[in-house]
FITIPA-702165 format. One line per field, with one value per atom (N, C-alpha, C, O): residue in one letter; atom name; chain; x, y, z; residue number from 1. Coordinates in nm, 4 decimals. Example, Ala and Ser with C-alpha at 12.3 -4.5 7.8 and 13.67 -1.06 7.14 Angstrom:
BEGIN
residu: A,A,A,A,S,S,S,S
atome: N,CA,C,O,N,CA,C,O
chaine: A,A,A,A,A,A,A,A
u: 1.3190,1.2300,1.3200,1.4236,1.2850,1.3670,1.2900,1.3409
v: -0.5690,-0.4500,-0.3300,-0.3319,-0.2250,-0.1060,0.0030,0.1138
w: 0.7800,0.7800,0.7800,0.8465,0.7080,0.7140,0.7870,0.8039
num: 1,1,1,1,2,2,2,2
% end
This chain:
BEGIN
residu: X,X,X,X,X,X,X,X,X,X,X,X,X,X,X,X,X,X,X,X,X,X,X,X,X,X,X,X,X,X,X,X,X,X,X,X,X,X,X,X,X,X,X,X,X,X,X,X,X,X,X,X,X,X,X,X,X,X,X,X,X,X,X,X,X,X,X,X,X,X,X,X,X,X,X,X,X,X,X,X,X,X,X,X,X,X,X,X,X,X,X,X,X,X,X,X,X,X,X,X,X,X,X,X,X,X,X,X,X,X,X,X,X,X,X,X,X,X,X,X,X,X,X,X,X,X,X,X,X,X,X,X,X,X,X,X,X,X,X,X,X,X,X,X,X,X,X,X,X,X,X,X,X,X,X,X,X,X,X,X,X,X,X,X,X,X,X,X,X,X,X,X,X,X,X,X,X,X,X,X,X,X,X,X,X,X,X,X,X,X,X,X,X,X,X,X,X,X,X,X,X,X,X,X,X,X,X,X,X,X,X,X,X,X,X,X,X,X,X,X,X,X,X,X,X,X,X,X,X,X,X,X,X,X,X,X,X,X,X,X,X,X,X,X,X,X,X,X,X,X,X,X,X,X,X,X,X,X,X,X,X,X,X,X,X,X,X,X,X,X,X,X,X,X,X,X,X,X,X,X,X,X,X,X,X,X,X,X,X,X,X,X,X,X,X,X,X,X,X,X,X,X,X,X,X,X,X,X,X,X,X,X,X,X,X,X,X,X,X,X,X,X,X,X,X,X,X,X,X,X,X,X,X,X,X,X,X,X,X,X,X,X,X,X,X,X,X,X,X,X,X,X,X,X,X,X,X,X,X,X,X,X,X,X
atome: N,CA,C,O,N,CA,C,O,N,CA,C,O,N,CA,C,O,N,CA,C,O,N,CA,C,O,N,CA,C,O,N,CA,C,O,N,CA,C,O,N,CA,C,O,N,CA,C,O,N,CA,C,O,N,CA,C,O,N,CA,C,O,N,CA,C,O,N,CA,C,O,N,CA,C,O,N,CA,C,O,N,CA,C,O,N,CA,C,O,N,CA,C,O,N,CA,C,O,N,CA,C,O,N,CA,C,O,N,CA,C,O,N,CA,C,O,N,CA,C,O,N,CA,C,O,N,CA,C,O,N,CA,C,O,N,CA,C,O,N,CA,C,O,N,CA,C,O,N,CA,C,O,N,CA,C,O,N,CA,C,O,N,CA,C,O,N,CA,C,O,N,CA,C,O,N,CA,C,O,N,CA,C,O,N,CA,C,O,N,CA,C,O,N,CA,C,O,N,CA,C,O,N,CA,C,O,N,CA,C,O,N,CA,C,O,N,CA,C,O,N,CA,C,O,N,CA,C,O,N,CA,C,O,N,CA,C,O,N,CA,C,O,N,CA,C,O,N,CA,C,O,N,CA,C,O,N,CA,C,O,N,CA,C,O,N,CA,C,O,N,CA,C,O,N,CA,C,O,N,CA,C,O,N,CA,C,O,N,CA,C,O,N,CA,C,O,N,CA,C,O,N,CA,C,O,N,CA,C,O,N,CA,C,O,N,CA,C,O,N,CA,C,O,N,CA,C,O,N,CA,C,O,N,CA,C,O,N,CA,C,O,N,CA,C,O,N,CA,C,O,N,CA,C,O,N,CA,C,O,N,CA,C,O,N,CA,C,O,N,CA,C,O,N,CA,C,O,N,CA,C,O,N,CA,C,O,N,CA,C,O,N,CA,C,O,N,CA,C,O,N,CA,C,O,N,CA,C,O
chaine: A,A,A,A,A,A,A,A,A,A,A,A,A,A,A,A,A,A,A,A,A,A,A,A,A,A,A,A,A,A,A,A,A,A,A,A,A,A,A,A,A,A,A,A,A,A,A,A,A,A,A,A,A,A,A,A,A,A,A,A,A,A,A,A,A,A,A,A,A,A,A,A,A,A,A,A,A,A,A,A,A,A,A,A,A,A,A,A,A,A,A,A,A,A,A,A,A,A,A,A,A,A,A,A,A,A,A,A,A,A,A,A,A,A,A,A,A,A,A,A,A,A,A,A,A,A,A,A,A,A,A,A,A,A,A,A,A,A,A,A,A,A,A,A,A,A,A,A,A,A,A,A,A,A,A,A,A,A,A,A,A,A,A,A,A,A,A,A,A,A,A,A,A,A,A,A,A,A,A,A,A,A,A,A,A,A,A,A,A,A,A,A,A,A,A,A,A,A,A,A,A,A,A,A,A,A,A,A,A,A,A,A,A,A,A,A,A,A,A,A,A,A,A,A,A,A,A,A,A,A,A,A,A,A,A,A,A,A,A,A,A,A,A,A,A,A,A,A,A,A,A,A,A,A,A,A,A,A,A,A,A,A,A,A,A,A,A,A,A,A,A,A,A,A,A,A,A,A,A,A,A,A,A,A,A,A,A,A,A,A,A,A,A,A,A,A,A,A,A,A,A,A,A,A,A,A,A,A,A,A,A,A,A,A,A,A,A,A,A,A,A,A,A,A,A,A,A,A,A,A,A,A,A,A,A,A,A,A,A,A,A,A,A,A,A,A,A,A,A,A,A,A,A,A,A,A,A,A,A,A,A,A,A,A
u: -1.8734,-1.7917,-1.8191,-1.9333,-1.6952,-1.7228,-1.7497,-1.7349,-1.8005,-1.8597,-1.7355,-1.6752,-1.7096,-1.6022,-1.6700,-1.7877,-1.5087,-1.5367,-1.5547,-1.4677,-1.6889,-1.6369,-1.5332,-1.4379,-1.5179,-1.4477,-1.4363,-1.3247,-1.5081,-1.5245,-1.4498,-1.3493,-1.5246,-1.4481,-1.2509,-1.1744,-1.2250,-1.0970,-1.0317,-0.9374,-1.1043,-1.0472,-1.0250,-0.9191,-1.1645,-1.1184,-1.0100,-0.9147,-1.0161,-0.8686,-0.7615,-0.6545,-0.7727,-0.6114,-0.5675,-0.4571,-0.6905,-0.6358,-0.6184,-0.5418,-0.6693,-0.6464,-0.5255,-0.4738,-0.4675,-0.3710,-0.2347,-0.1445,-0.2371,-0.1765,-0.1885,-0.1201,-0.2823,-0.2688,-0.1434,-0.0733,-0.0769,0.0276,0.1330,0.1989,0.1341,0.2269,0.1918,0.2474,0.0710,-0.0121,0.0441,0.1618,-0.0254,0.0076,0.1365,0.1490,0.2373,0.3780,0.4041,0.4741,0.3537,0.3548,0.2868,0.3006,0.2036,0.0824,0.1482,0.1040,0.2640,0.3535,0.4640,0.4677,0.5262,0.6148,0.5269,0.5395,0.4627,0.3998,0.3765,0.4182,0.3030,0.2545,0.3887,0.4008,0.4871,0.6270,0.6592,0.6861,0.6662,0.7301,0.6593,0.7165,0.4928,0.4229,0.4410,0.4577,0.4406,0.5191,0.6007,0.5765,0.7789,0.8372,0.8595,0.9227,0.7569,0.7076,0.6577,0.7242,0.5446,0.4898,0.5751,0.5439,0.6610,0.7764,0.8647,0.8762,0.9116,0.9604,0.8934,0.9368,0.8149,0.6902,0.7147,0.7082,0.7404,0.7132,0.6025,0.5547,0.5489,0.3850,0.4498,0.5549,0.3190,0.1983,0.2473,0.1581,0.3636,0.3863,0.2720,0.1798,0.3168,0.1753,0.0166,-0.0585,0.0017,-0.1496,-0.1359,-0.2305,0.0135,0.0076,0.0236,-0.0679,0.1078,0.1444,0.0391,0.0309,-0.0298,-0.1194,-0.2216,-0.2588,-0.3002,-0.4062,-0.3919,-0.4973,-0.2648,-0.2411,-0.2275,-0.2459,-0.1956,-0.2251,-0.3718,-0.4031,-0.4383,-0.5501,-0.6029,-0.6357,-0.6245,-0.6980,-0.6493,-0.7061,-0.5775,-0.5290,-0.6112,-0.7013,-0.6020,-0.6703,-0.8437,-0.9162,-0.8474,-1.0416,-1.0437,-1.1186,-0.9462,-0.9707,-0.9584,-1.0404,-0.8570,-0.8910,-0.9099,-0.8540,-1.0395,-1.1494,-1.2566,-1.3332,-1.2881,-1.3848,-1.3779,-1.4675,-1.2532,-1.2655,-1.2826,-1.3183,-1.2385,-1.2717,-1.3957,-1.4202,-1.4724,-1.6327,-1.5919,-1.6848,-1.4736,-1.4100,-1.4743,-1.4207,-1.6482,-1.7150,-1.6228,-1.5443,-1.6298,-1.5453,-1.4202,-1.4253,-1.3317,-1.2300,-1.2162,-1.1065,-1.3102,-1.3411,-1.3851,-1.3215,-1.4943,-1.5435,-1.4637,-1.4893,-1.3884,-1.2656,-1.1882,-1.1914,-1.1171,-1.0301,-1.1169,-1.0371,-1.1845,-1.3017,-1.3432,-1.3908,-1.3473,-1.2993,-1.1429,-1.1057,-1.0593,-0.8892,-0.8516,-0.7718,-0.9584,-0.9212,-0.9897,-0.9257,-1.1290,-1.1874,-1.0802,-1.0421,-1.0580,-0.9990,-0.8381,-0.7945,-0.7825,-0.6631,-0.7208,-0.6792,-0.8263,-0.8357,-0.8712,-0.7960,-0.9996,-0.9833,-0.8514,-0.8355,-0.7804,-0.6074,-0.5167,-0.4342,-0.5282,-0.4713,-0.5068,-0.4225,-0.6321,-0.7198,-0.6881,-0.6415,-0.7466,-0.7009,-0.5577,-0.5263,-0.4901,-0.3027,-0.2863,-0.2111,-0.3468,-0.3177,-0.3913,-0.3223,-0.5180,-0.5438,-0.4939,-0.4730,-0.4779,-0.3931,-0.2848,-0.2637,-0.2247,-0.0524,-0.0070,-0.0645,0.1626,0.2304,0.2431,0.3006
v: -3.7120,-3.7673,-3.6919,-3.6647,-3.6558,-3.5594,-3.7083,-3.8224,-3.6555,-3.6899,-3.6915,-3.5881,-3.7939,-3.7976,-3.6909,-3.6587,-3.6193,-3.5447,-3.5590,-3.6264,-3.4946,-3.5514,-3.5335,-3.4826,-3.5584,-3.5179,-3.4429,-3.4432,-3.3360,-3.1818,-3.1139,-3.0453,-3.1453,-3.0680,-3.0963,-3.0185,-3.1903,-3.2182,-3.1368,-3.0696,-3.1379,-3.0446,-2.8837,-2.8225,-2.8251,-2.7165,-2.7047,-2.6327,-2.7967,-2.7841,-2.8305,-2.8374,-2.8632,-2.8941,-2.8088,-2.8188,-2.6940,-2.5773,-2.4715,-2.3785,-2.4750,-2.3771,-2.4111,-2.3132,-2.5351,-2.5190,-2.4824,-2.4089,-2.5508,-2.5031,-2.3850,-2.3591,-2.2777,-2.1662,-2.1118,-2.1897,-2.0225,-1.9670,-2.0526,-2.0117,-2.1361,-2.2267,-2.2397,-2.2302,-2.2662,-2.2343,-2.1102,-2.1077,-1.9934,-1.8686,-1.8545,-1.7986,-1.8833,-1.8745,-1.9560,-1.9136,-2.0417,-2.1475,-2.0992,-2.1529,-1.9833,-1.9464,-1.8053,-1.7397,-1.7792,-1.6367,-1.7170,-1.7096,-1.7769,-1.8326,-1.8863,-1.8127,-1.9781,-2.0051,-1.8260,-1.7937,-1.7383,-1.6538,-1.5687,-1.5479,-1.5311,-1.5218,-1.5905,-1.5130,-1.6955,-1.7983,-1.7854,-1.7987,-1.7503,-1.7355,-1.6035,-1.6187,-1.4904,-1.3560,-1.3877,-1.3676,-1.4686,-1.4758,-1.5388,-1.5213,-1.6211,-1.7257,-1.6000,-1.5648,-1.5396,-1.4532,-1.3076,-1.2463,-1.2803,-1.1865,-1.2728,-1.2319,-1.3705,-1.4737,-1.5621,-1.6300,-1.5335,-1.5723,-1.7310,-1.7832,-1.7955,-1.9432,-1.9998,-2.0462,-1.9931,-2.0309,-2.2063,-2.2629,-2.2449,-2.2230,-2.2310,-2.2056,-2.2587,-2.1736,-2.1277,-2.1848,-1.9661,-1.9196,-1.9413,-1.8779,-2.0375,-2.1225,-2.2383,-2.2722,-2.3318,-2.4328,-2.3260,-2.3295,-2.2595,-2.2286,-2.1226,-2.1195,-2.0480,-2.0111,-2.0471,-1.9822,-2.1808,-2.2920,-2.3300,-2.3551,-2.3629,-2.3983,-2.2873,-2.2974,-2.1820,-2.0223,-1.9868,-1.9723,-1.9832,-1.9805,-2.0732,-2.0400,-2.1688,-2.2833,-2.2592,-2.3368,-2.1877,-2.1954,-2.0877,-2.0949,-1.9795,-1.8641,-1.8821,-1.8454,-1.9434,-2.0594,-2.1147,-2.0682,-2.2251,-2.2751,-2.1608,-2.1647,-2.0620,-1.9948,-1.8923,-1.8131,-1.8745,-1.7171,-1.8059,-1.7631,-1.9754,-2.0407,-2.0637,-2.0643,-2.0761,-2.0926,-1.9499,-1.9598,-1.8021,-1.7403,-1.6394,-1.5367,-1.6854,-1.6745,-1.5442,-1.4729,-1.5009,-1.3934,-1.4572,-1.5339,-1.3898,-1.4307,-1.3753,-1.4522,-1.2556,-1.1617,-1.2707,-1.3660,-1.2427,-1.3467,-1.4575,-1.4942,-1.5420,-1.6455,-1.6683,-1.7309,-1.6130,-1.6033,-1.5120,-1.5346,-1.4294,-1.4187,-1.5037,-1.5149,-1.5707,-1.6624,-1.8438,-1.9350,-1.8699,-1.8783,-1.8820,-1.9923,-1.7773,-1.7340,-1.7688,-1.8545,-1.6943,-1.6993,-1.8574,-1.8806,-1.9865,-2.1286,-2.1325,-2.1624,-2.1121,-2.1336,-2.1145,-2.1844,-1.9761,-1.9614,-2.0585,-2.1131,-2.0574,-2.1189,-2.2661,-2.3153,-2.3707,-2.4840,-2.4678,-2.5182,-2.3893,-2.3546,-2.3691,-2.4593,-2.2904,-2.2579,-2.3598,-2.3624,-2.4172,-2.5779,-2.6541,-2.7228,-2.6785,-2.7697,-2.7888,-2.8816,-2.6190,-2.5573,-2.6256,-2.6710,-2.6053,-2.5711,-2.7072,-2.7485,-2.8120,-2.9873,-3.0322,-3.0877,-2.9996,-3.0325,-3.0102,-3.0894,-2.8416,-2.7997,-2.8664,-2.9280,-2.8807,-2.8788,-2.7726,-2.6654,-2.8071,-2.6742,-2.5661,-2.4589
w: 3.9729,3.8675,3.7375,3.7003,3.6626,3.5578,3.4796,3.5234,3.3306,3.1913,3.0844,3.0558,3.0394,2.8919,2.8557,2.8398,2.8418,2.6888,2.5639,2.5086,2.4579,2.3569,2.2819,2.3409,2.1687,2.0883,2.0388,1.9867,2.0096,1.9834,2.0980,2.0797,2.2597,2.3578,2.3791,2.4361,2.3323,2.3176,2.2532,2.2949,2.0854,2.0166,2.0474,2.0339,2.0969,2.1414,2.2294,2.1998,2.3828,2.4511,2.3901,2.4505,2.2810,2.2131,2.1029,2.0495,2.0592,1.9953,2.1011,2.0762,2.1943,2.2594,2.3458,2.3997,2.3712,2.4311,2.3364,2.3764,2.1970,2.0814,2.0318,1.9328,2.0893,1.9905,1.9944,1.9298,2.0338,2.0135,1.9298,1.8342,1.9667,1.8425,1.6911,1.5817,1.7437,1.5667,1.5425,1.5066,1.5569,1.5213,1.4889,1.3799,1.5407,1.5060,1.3576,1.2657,1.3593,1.2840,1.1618,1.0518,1.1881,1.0865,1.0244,0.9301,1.1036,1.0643,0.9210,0.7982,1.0102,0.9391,0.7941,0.6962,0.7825,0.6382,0.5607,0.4495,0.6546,0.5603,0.4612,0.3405,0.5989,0.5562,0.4432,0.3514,0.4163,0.3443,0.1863,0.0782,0.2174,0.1116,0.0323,-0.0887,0.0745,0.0646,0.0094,-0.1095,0.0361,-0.0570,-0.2277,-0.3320,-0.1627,-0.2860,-0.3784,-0.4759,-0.3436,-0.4512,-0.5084,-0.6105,-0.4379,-0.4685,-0.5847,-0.7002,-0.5467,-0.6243,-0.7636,-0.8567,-0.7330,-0.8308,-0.8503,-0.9616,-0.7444,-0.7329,-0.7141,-0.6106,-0.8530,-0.8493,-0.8384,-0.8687,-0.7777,-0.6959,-0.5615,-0.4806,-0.5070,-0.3815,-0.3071,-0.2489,-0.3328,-0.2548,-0.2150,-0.1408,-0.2820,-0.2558,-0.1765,-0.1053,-0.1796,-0.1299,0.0110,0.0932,0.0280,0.1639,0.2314,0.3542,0.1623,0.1637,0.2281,0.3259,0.1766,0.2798,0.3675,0.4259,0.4437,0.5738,0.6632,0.7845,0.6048,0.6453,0.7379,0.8560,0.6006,0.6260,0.6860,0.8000,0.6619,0.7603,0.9260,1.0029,0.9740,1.1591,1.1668,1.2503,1.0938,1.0979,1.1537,1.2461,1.0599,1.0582,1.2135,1.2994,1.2365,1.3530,1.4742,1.5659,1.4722,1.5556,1.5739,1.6497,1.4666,1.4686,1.5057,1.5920,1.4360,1.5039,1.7141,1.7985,1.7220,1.8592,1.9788,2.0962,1.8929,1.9781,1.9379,2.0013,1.8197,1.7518,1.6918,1.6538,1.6767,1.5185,1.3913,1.3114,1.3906,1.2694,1.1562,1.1007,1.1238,1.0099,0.9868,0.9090,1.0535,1.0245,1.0019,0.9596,1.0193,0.9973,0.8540,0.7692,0.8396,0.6725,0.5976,0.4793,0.6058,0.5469,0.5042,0.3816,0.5583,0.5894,0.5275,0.5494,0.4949,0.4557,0.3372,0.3103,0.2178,0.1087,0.0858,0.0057,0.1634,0.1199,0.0565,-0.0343,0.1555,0.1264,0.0379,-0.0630,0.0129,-0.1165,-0.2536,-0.3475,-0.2027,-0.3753,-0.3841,-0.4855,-0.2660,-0.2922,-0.3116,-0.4165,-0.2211,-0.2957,-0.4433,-0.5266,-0.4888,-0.6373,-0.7275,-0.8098,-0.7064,-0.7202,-0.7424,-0.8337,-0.6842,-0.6460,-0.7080,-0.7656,-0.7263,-0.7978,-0.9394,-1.0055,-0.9743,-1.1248,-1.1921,-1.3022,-1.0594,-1.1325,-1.1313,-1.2196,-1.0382,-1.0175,-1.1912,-1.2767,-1.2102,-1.3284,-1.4710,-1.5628,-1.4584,-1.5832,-1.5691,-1.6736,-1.5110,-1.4707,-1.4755,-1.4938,-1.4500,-1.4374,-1.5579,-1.5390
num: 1,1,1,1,2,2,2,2,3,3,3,3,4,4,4,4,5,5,5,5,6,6,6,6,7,7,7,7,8,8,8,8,9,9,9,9,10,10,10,10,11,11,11,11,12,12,12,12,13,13,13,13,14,14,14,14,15,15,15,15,16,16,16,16,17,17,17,17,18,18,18,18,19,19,19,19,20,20,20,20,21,21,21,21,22,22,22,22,23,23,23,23,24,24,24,24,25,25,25,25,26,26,26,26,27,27,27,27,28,28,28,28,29,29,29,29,30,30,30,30,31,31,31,31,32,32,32,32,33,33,33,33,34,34,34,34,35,35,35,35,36,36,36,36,37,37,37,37,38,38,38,38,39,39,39,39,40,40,40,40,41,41,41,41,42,42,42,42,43,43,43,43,44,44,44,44,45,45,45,45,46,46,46,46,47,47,47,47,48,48,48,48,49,49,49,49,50,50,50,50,51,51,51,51,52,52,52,52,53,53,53,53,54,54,54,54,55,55,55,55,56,56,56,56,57,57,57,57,58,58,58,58,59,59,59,59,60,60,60,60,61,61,61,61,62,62,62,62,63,63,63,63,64,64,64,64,65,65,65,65,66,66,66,66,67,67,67,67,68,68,68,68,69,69,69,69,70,70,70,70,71,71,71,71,72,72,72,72,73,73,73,73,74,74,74,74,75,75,75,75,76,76,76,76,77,77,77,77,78,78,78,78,79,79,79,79,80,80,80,80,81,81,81,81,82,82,82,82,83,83,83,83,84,84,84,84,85,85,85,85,86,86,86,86,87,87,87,87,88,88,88,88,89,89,89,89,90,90,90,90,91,91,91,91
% end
Protein backbone atom coordinates (compact mmCIF):
# COMPACT_ATOMS: atom_id res chain seq x y z
CA UNK A 1 0.00 0.00 0.00
CA UNK A 2 1.46 3.31 -1.16
CA UNK A 3 1.73 6.44 1.50
CA UNK A 4 -0.43 9.88 1.00
CA UNK A 5 1.28 12.18 -0.67
CA UNK A 6 2.22 15.15 0.85
CA UNK A 7 1.53 18.23 -0.15
CA UNK A 8 4.69 19.29 -1.54
CA UNK A 9 4.66 15.92 -3.67
CA UNK A 10 1.31 17.04 -5.16
CA UNK A 11 2.62 20.19 -5.97
CA UNK A 12 5.43 19.04 -7.86
CA UNK A 13 2.99 16.58 -9.93
CA UNK A 14 0.74 19.42 -10.56
CA UNK A 15 3.53 21.69 -11.95
CA UNK A 16 4.84 19.24 -13.76
CA UNK A 17 1.81 18.13 -15.23
CA UNK A 18 1.04 22.00 -15.96
CA UNK A 19 4.29 22.89 -17.28
CA UNK A 20 3.86 23.50 -20.78
CA UNK A 21 0.79 25.45 -20.16
CA UNK A 22 2.56 27.56 -17.76
CA UNK A 23 5.25 28.29 -20.17
CA UNK A 24 2.84 29.31 -22.79
CA UNK A 25 1.15 31.22 -20.36
CA UNK A 26 4.63 32.63 -19.24
CA UNK A 27 5.26 33.70 -23.17
CA UNK A 28 2.22 35.40 -23.52
CA UNK A 29 2.61 37.69 -20.17
CA UNK A 30 6.29 38.33 -21.21
CA UNK A 31 4.90 39.35 -24.77
CA UNK A 32 2.36 41.46 -23.25
CA UNK A 33 5.06 43.03 -20.91
CA UNK A 34 7.36 43.97 -23.96
CA UNK A 35 4.53 45.82 -25.23
CA UNK A 36 3.71 47.56 -22.15
CA UNK A 37 7.36 48.83 -21.97
CA UNK A 38 7.55 49.86 -25.75
CA UNK A 39 4.35 51.61 -24.87
CA UNK A 40 5.56 52.90 -21.81
CA UNK A 41 2.50 51.76 -19.79
CA UNK A 42 4.07 52.05 -16.57
CA UNK A 43 3.65 49.99 -14.31
CA UNK A 44 2.49 47.42 -16.70
CA UNK A 45 5.64 45.87 -17.09
CA UNK A 46 6.20 44.97 -13.41
CA UNK A 47 2.70 43.91 -12.82
CA UNK A 48 3.06 41.52 -15.80
CA UNK A 49 6.41 41.05 -15.29
CA UNK A 50 6.01 39.05 -11.64
CA UNK A 51 3.83 36.52 -12.81
CA UNK A 52 6.50 36.12 -15.52
CA UNK A 53 8.93 35.57 -13.39
CA UNK A 54 7.45 33.71 -10.65
CA UNK A 55 6.61 30.31 -13.34
CA UNK A 56 10.09 30.79 -14.32
CA UNK A 57 11.05 30.16 -10.27
CA UNK A 58 8.65 27.33 -10.04
CA UNK A 59 10.05 25.74 -12.89
CA UNK A 60 13.91 26.16 -12.62
CA UNK A 61 12.93 25.04 -8.89
CA UNK A 62 11.40 21.85 -10.21
CA UNK A 63 13.99 20.92 -12.72
CA UNK A 64 17.05 22.30 -10.01
CA UNK A 65 17.99 25.28 -12.94
CA UNK A 66 19.93 26.95 -9.92
CA UNK A 67 21.14 30.04 -12.32
CA UNK A 68 17.70 30.53 -13.45
CA UNK A 69 16.18 30.32 -10.64
CA UNK A 70 18.14 33.02 -8.72
CA UNK A 71 17.88 35.02 -11.66
CA UNK A 72 14.47 35.00 -11.88
CA UNK A 73 14.72 35.51 -8.21
CA UNK A 74 16.17 38.97 -8.39
CA UNK A 75 13.77 39.86 -11.62
CA UNK A 76 10.72 39.43 -8.61
CA UNK A 77 12.65 41.15 -6.10
CA UNK A 78 13.01 44.22 -8.01
CA UNK A 79 9.57 44.11 -9.62
CA UNK A 80 7.92 43.48 -5.99
CA UNK A 81 10.21 46.53 -4.99
CA UNK A 82 8.61 48.29 -8.17
CA UNK A 83 5.23 47.68 -7.25
CA UNK A 84 5.53 48.43 -3.85
CA UNK A 85 7.36 51.79 -4.64
CA UNK A 86 4.70 52.80 -7.43
CA UNK A 87 1.52 51.37 -4.88
CA UNK A 88 2.96 53.81 -2.24
CA UNK A 89 4.02 56.80 -4.28
CA UNK A 90 1.11 56.46 -6.50
CA UNK A 91 0.80 56.95 -9.96
Amino acid sequence: MRAPMSSSDRLIHWLAAQEQRAKWFALALGIASTIAIVQNWHPWPMILGLPFCTIWIFYAWLHGERQLKLINLLFTALYVYGITRWLVLGA
